[in-house]
Each structure stands twice: as C-alpha cells, then as structure tokens.
Residue, then its C-alpha position, 0 to 999 in steps of 0.5 A: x828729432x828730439x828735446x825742445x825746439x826753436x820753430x821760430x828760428x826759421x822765420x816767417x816767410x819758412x813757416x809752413x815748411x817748418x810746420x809741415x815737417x812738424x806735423x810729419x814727425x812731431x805732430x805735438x812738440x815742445x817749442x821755445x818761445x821766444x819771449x821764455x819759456x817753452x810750449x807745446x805746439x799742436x799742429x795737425x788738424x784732428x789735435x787742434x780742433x779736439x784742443x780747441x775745445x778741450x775744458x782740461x786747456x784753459x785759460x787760467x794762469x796762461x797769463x798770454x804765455x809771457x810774464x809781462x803781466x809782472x811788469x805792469x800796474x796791476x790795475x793795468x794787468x788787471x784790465x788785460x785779463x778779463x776778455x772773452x780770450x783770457x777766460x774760462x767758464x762760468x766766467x767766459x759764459x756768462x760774459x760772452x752771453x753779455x757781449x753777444x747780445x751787443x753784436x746784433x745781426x742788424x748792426x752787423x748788416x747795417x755796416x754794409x753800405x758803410x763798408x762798401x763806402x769806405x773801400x771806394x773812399x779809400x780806392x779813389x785816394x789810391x787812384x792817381x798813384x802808380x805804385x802802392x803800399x796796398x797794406x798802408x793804403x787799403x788793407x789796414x785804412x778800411x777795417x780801423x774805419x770800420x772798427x772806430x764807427x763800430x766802437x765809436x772811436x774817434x777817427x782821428x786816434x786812429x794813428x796811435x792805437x795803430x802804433x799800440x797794436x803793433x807793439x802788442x802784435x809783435x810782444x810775443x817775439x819783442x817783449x819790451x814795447x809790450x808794457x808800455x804800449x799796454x798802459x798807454x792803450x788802457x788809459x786810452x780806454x778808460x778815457x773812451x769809456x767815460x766820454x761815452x758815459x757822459x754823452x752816450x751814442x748808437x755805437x758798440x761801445x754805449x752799449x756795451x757800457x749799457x748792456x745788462x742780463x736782468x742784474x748782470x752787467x760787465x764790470x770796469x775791467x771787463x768792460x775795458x778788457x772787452x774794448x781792448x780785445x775788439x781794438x786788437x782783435x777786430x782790426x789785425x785780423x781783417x787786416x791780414x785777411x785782405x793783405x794776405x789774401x791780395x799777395x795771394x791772389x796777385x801771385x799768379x796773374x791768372x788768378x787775379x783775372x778769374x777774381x776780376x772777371x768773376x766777382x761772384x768767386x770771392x765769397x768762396x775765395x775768402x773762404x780758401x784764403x782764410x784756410x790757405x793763409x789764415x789772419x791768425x798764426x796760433x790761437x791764444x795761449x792755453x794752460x794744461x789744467x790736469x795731465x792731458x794726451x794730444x797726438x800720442x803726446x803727455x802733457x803735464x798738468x800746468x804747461x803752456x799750450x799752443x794750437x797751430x790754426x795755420x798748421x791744422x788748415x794745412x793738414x792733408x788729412x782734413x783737405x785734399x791737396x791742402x798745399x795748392x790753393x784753389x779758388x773752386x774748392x768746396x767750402x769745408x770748415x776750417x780753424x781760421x777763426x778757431x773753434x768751440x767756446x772760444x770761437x772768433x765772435x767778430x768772424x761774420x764781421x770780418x768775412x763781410x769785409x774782406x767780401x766787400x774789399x776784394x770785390x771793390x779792388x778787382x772792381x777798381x783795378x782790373x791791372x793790378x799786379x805785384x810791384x815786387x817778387x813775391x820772395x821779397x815780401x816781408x812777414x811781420x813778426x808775431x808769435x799769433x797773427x801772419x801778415x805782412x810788413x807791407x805790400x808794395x803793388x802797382x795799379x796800372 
C-alpha cells in the first residue's frame, strides 16, 4: 500500500474493516477527502489520543477541513469559526471558561425528570403502531426536545433546524447544501438571540447572552458560534448514541432481553456502546502547526489532520477483544467523546440521555426486535458522525 488513499470509497457500512486494516499497515496515512484535498488519518488508539492533545494540531486555518468558507458571507463565515471546536488557546481558554460556568450541575441534573418525561411522551405516540422508524420516532424526537428546553428554542422550529443539521452533517461528503443551510441556521440564530434579549428566560441561551468573567463576556460571533455548535453538536450526537446503540443491542435478541430483564447494565451498556459505535466518526479537523511525527509517520507543517475515534475505540492494544461487544466489560476510558481541551463538554448531557432512553425503551417494549436484517440498515453519509438513515423496528 502506498500514496494517498480514498477510505471513503468503501462506504459506510464497510468502515470498521477499512479502518482495521489501516490500523495493521498504515496506522497514519494520507486519505482524500471527499469534499478535496487530502488529510492524514490517525487511526490507532496511543496516536489518537496523544493527537488529541497535541498544541502543535490546532485548529488555526482548519477552516473544517473544506474551503466552503470562501463561498459564504463573511459575517456569515465569520459567525461559524468562533466555537470552542474551531479554536485554540488563549482564545479556546478563555471561551470554554465562559461557556462551562453556563452548563451548571444543577441544570444539568434538573433535565432529568424532563428527560425521563419525554421518552415516555414520545413511547406512547409509538404504542399503537406495529412497526417504527425508532430513529424518526424516539431517537431523533427526544434529544431536539431536550436540546429546544435547554437553549429555549421554540419547539415548533424543530423540523427546520432538522433540515439544516442534516445538510451540515453530510457537508463533508456533499459540499453543495452546505453554504445554504449555513446562512439559513445563522440567520436562525441571530433571530433567537434577540428575542431573547428583549424577554430573557431561565434557559441556556439567556445566559449565555448574560454570562460574563468579571468584564469578559462572549462576543456576537461568539455567541452565535456557541449556539450554532450546541444545535449541531448537542442533538447529532445523542442521536446516534441511542439510534446506533438500539441497532446494537436488538442485534442479538438475546442481548436485547439481558437489557429488558436487567435495566441496571445500561449505564455501563452505554458506556460499550459508545466505545463499540461511537456518535462521532473523527474529531474536527486539526491543522500541522510545525512538522509533526505520529505513529512513525512526518507530518508536514500546514496539512490537515484527522483523528479516527471510531477507530482508536477499536484498537486491540487499548481493549481486549475490541471486536465483540460486551455488555459486562469494565469501564475503561475510551475517545467517544475525544480528549484534552477540546474534550465533548455536553458528554454527561448525552450520557444521562441515552441512560434514560434505553432504560425507558426496554421498560415500554420488552418484544422489540429488528424489522429488517441488520446488513439492510443504512449509515448516513458524514465525513464526523456515524449514524443511521433510519432504523425500521417492530414492537410487538
């Protein structure tokens, strides 16, 4: 094997075997994107993680790995680029210090009963069905609730900012629904903001208009760089945490009843889920700020660089056995939700919600199983995230 490569040539459903034999033989190696240009893939678990939190892969000039920022407004550009995930430090410090004081362990555990409250909304509208699209039904419904009473989004916006996600998930593999959908959702949010002026609330997004570290406060484009990632971000990947980990468990139908009979393996559960099949396919582009070694590998100062969490949580010299899942497996930390400073700050979010959705589920449908072979279920195309198209299930 040798030159650059086209990873994403195999498709989704075959990227675990591609990455697999990549971290065999090429543990760092240079992969066309498929939106242009190339990057170099990092793929075992010691790389990753020492990647993660390498200063010398920032994220000056990653511009998110494609140059669609040139085809955007530049206040619209400009609004895009400020979020904790398109920054480094002192800059990423000083924001994530502002940003943190906003997520409070009390409001974080006051969602709980809200959670608990709309996964059981959301299994009674499925009840009187036979068959489900658990994705449409559950999996995607209860995280964007959560997420609206979070921010204070209305709920009836859900259905568009849906649609802008989706384009922005799939930019990486199809640019062109990627600037259109970037205006519309930063208009989006501009809007938001200044309702939220004018008639403040208790919700994440009034104070985060409101927070301040003695004089310092977030900037407009800040501000809306921070609401734009916790739409994007803050919804996709629970998503895919309770779409994906359902394929999983429903797999075997002998693990589905451990779950049903046992509800207290779930916390660890998610845990392996998350490790298994993680929400997140690579962590956000980095750039080579200085030349740079990786695996045995040079990387020359200015190339792109992307880090493989699905691939390192695969990596058998970090887990035993790393192919199999296993509902009992000791908890060891894993990259689902990455690493270092740029580590998920809505993990414990997504965590309690994907706690509380397979609890429920299990609870509600004891009989659910798979309405379709699992080969037939379809990945979503993303260059970031792995989840699935839909998920067709049958509950009695």
């Amino acid at each position: 094997m040798s030159g650059v490569i086209d990873l994403f040539e195999t498709g989704m459903a075959d990227l675990h075997r591609a990455l697999a034999a990549l971290r065999r033989e090429r543990p760092v190696v240079e992969v066309a994107l498929p939106g242009g240009g190339t990057a170099w893939l990092v793929t075992r678990y010691e790389d990753a993680q020492r990647a993660l939190g390498d200063p010398r892969l920032g994220k000056r000039s990653s511009a998110g790995g494609f140059s669609y920022q040139r085809m955007l407004p530049e206040d619209v550009a400009r609004a895009v680029s400020r979020h904790l995930l398109a920054l480094d430090p002192p800059d990423h410090t000083r924001l994530r210090r502002l940003v943190s004081g906003a997520f409070t362990a009390r409001r974080m555990a006051a969602l709980r009963p809200r959670i608990e409250g709309l996964a059981e909304e959301l299994l009674d509208g499925m009840s009187g069905a036979d068959r489900v699209d658990l994705i449409e039904s559950y999996a995607l419904p209860l995280p964007i609730q959560v997420l609206c009473d979070l921010l204070g989004v209305p709920s009836e916006d859900q259905a568009d900012f849906r649609s802008w996600t989706n384009a922005i998930v799939a930019g990486g593999v199809d640019p062109a629904g990627l600037p259109p959908a970037l205006v519309a959702i930063v208009g989006y949010i501009r809007e938001l903001l200044a309702a939220k002026r004018r008639r403040p609330a208790d919700d994440l997004l009034s104070a985060l208009i409101t927070v301040r570290d003695q004089e310092d406060r977030l900037s407009d484009d800040e501000l809306i760089s921070m609401v734009y990632l916790l739409l994007i971000a803050g919804h996709e990947t629970t998503v895919n945490l309770i779409g994906n980990g359902a394929l999983l468990l429903l797999a075997e139908p002998e693990r589905w009843a451990r779950v049903v009979a046992t509800p207290e393996l779930v916390p660890g559960a998610v845990e392996e889920l998350l490790r298994y099949e993680g929400p997140v396919q690579s962590a956000t582009f980095r750039t080579a700020l200085e030349p740079v070694e990786l695996g045995g590998q040079k990387i020359p100062e200015g190339a792109r660089v992307l880090i493989s969490l699905l691939s390192a949580n695969r990596d058998g010299e970090r887990f035993p056995d790393p192919d199999r899942l296993d509902l009992d497996r000791p908890v060891t930390p894993n990259l689902a939700f990455g690493h270092g400073i740029h580590y998920c700050l809505g993990a414990p979010l997504a965590r309690l919600e994907g706690d509380i959705a397979f609890r429920a589920l299990a609870r509600r449908f004891p009989d659910l199983r798979l309405a379709v072979p699992v080969e037939e279920v379809a990945w979503r195309p993303s260059l970031l995230l792995r989840g699935l198209s839909a998920l067709p299930v049958a509950l009695r």
